[in-house]
C-alpha positions in Angstrom: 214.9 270.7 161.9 212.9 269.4 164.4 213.8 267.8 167.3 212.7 264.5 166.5 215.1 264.6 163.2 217.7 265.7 165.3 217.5 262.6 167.5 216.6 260.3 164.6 219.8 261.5 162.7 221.9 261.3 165.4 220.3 257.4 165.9 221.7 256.9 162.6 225.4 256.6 163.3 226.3 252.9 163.6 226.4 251.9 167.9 225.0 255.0 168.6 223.1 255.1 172.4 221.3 257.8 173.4 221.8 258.6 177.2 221.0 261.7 179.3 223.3 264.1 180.6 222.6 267.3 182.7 220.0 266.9 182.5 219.2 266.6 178.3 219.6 263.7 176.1 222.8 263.0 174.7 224.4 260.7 172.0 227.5 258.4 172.1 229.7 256.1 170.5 232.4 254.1 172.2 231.6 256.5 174.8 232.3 259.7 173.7 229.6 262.6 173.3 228.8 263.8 169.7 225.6 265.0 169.8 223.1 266.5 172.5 219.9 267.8 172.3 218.5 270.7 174.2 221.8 272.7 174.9 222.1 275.0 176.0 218.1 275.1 175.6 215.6 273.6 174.2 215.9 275.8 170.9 219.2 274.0 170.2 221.1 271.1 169.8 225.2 270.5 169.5 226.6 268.5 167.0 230.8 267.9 167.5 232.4 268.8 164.0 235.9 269.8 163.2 236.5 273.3 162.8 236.7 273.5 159.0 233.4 272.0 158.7 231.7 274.4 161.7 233.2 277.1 159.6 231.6 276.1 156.2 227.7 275.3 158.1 228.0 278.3 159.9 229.2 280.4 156.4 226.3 278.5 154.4 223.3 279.4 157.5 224.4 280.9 160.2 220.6 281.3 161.7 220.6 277.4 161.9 224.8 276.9 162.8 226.8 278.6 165.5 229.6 278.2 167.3 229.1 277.2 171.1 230.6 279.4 173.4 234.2 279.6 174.6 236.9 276.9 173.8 234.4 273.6 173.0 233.2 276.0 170.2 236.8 276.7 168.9 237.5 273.3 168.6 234.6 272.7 166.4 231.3 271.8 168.7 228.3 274.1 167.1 224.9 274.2 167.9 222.3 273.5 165.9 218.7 275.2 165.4 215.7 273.0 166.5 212.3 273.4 166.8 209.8 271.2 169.0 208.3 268.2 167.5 204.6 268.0 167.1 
């Protein structure tokens, strides 16, 4: 996936902004972060999902799905391969 799917996807989601945070762009509704692009570099994104579903995209490709690090990634939050867009 490239990063400009990523950010189209995540556009998508009905009220969705797109915002930047540390420094990356981000994606929220109501809000609330589900979505960032470029973390924790620019070869990934991070997509919130609950923890059955990180455990099924991760089973199904884990060199695309991983869990982030440490207790955001036990409670679902995965990142997501991407390359740059052209």
């Amino acid at each position: 996936m490239t990063s400009d799917t990523f950010r189209r996807l995540a556009l998508t989601m009905p009220e969705t902004l797109e915002v930047g945070h540390m420094g990356h762009p981000d994606f929220r509704v109501g809000g609330k972060i589900f979505a960032t692009l470029g973390y924790p570099d620019e070869r990934w994104g991070m997509v919130k999902l609950t923890p059955e579903q990180q455990e099924a995209f991760v089973a199904a490709d884990p060199a695309v799905y991983a869990p982030v690090q440490g207790g955001w990634g036990q409670r679902g939050a995965s990142n997501v391969a991407v390359r740059r867009s052209r």
